[in-house]
N, C-alpha and C positions, 0 to 999 in steps of 0.2 A: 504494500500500500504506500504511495508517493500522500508524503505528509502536505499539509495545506502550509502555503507560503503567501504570509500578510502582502498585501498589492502594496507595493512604493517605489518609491524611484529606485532606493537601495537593491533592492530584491530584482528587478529590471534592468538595474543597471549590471548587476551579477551576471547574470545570464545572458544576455544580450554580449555582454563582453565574452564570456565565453564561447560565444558560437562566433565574435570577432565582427559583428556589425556596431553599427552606431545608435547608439541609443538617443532615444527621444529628450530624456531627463538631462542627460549631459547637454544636448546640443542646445537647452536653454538656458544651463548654467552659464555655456561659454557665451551665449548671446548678451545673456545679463552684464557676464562679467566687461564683456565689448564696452556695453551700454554703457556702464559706468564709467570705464576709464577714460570713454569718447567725451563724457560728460563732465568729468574732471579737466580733463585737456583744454574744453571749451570754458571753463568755468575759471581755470586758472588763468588761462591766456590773458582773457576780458576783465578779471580782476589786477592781474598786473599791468596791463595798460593803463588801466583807470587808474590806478591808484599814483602813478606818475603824471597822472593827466589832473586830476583832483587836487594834486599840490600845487599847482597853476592854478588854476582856476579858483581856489579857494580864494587868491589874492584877491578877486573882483579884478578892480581898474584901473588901481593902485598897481605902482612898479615893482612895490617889497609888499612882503605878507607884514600885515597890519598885526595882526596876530605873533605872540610871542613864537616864536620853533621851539622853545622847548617846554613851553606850555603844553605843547599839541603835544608831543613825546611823552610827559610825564602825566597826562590824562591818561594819551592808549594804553602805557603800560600798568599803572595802576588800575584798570580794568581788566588787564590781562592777567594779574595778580588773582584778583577777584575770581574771574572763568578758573584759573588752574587752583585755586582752593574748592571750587564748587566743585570740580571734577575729581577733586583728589577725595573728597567727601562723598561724593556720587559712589563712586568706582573701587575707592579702599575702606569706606567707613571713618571711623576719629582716630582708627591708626594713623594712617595714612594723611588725616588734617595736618596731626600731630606731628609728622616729620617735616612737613612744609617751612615750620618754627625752629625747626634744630639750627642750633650756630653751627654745627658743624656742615652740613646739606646746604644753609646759605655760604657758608665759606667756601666752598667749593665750588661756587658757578659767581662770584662773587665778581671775580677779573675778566670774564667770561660776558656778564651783561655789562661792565663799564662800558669793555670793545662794541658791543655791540651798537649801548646808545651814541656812543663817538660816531659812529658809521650813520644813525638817525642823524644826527645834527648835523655830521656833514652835506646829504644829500638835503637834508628841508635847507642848507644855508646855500648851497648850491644853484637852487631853482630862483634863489633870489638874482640869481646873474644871469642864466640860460635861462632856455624854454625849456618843458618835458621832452621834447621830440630830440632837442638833440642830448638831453641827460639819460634817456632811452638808449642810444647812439652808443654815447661813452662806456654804459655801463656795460656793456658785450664786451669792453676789453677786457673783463674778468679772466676769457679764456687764455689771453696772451698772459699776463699777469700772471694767472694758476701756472701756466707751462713753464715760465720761468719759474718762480716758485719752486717748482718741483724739481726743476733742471739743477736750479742751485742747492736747495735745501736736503732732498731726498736722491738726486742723482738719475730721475727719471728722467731718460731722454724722449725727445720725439722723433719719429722718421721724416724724413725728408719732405714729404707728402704733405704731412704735418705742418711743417714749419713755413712752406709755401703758402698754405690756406690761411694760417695765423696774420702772413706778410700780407695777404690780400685783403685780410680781414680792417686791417691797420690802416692799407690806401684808401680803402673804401671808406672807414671813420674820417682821416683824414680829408677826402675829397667831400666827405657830408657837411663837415666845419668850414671850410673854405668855400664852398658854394653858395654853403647856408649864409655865412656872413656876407659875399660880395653881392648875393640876389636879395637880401633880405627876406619877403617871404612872411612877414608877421614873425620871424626869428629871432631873439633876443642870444647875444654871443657875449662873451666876456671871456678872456684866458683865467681871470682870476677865478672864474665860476666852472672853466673848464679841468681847473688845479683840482678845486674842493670836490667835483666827482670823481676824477682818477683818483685821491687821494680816499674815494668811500671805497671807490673800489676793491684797493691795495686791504682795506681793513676788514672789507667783508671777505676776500681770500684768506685770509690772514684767519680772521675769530671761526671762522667757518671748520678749519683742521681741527681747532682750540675746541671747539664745540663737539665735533662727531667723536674726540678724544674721551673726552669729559664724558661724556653721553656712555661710551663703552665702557669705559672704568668702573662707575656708579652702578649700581644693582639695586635703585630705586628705583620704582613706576615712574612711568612717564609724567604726568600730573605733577609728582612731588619736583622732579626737576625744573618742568618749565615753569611753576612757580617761581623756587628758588633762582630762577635765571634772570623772571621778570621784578623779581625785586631789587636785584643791584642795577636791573635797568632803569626802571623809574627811580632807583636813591640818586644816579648820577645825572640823570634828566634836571631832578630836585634842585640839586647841587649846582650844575649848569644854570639854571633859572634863577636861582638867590644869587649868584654870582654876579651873571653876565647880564641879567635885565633888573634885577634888584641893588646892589651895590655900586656897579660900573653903569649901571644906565640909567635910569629916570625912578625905578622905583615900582614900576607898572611890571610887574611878574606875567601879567596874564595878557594883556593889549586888549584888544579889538575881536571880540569874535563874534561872528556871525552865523548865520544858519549854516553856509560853508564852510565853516571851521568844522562843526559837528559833524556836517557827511566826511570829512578827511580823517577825520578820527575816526568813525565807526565804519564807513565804508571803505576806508583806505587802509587804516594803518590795522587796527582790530581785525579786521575780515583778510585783510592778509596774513597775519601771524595764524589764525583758525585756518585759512587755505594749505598755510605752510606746513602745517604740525598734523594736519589731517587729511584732507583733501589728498594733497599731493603725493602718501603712504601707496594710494593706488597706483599711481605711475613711476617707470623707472627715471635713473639720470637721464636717459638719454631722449625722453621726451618733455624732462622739466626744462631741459637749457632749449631744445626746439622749442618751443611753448614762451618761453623772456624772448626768443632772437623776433618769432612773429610780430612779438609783441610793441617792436620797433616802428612796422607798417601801422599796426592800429595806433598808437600814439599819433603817428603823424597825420592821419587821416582825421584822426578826433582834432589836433591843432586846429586841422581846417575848419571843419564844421562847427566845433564848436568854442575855439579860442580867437577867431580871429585871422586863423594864419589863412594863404594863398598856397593855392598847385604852383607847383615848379616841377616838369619833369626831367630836370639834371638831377635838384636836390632827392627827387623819387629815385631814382636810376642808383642813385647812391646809398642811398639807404635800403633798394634789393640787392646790391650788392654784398652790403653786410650781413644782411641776411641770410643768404646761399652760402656763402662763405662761414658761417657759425653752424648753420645747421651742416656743410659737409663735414666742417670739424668734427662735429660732435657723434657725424655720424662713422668717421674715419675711427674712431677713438672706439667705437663699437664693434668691426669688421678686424674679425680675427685670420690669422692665417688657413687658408682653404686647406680641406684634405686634398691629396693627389687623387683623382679617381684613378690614374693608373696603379698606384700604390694598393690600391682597397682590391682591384682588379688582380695582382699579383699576389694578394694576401690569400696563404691557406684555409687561414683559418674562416674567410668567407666563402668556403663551399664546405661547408659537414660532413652532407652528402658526399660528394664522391668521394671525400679523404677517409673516409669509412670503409666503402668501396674498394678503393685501392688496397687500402690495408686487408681488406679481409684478401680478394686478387690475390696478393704478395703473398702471403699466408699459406693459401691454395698452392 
């Protein structure tokens, strides 16, 4: 007597794989899983665009943001504080609240959120000189940056191939700043605002190691860390704000804000860190950095519509340039050495069959 077997995917999916067809149940997990990752890609894209495009625009009409930069910083992060203690409570119970507060667990990501917020201020101080389109631009040199980086620090070389895409990567930023500035374009240029991004750059390479280090060391949940990460971030935002606009400036810590400050802080900088820490678990590296290079076009496209800026198809031309040129990178960085099919071809061990065969033959 063949026993009765409960109907499910599992029990379907058993058998079905045994007899080597494809089953129904899988072919909609994989669809799902598509679903999602198509859906994070698109979700992340459009989030980092905007959230480049948002620090612009937040200014209104006004040349510099009215609004303190490290107001806006020490808001997001102190709400981020907030999410990573509700999640560490969600998720762990008041064990887990309770590690959030250890000196020891804040000392540990302590230097870790300084870098971090140094790399915020720089890029909100930055757009005070540029537009998003070409801080979008700059920021793709991270991959030049990382290569060196590596070359120097770790002794990773690149191939040849490599280092070509890198250089074209460079003419093409190059030729987007010099275009940008001699056509104008609604383009706002400055070297000294083109310094303070290469200069976020260098530090988001930089904390970036510092972090995925940290991050593997630790054998706390997720939650208790990015707490403790966002607390030295908003202490030194803090710290920066009593300084630089309290002490050294007028006294006005917080400035100007507006309904636009509010969407750069929750739509911008919030909804990014939530993007970064969750969203983007579903996609690998090699569609997070495809996903920032896109995100080059959509900035620039948003200047137009809706900053102000004009078409120029040099400035466009150059700005696909870098584009191609990041996503080959990234995609060169993924493409492993091929097998030889003659290799597989001459291999024994890929016939069973006959080498069975033979030997029994030989035998006989």
């Amino acid at each position: 007597q063949i026993p009765a077997v409960p109907f499910s995917c599992t029990a379907v999916t058993t058998i079905s794989a045994s007899l080597g067809h494809l089953n129904g149940c899988s072919k909609l997990e994989e669809m799902a899983d598509g679903k999602t990752k198509a859906a994070a890609f698109v979700a992340v894209t459009l989030q980092r665009a905007c959230h480049n495009s948002f620090i612009e625009w937040a200014k209104g009409d006004s040349p510099t943001a009215e609004y303190t930069v490290s107001s806006v910083i020490f808001v997001s992060q102190i709400v981020c504080v907030v999410i990573g203690w509700i999640l560490a409570n969600s998720m762990g119970g008041k064990g887990d609240l309770e590690k959030c507060f250890m000196a020891g667990n804040l000392k540990k990501f302590a230097h870790i959120g300084m870098i971090y917020a140094l790399g915020d201020i720089f890029e909100m101080e930055s757009v005070n000189y540029i537009d998003s389109s070409t801080y979008t631009v700059l920021s793709q040199s991270k991959l030049i940056i990382t290569a060196l980086l590596m070359w120097v620090l770790d002794g990773s070389a690149q191939s040849l191939m490599q280092w070509f895409i890198l250089f074209t990567t460079s003419a093409g930023m190059l030729e987007y700043v010099l275009v940008g500035k001699s056509k104008g374009g609604g383009m706002t240029l400055s070297f000294f605002g083109i310094s303070l991004a290469l200069v976020k750059v260098v530090i988001s390479c930089y904390v970036a190691v510092l972090n995925q280090k940290a991050l593997k060391k630790d054998s706390n949940p997720f939650p208790v860390q990015f707490s403790c990460l966002k607390v030295s971030w908003a202490a030194t935002s803090l710290v920066y704000m009593i300084v630089k606009d309290g002490i050294m400036g007028d006294g006005n810590m917080w400035g100007e804000w507006t309904y636009r400050t509010v969407v750069l802080v929750f739509c911008g900088f919030i909804l990014k860190t939530l993007f970064n820490q969750y969203l983007l678990k579903v996609l690998d590296a090699i569609w997070k950095n495809i996903s920032e290079a896109i995100g080059v076009i959509l900035v620039y496209f948003g200047k137009i519509l809706f900053l102000g800026g004009t078409f120029d198809g040099t400035v466009f031309n150059a700005g696909i340039t870098v584009v191609l040129a990041c996503i080959a990178y990234v995609l060169s960085k993924d493409s492993g050495k091929k097998k030889s099919d003659i290799g597989d071809e001459l291999d024994p061990s890929a016939y069973p069959d006959l080498t069975s065969a033979l030997l029994r033959h030989r035998r006989s």
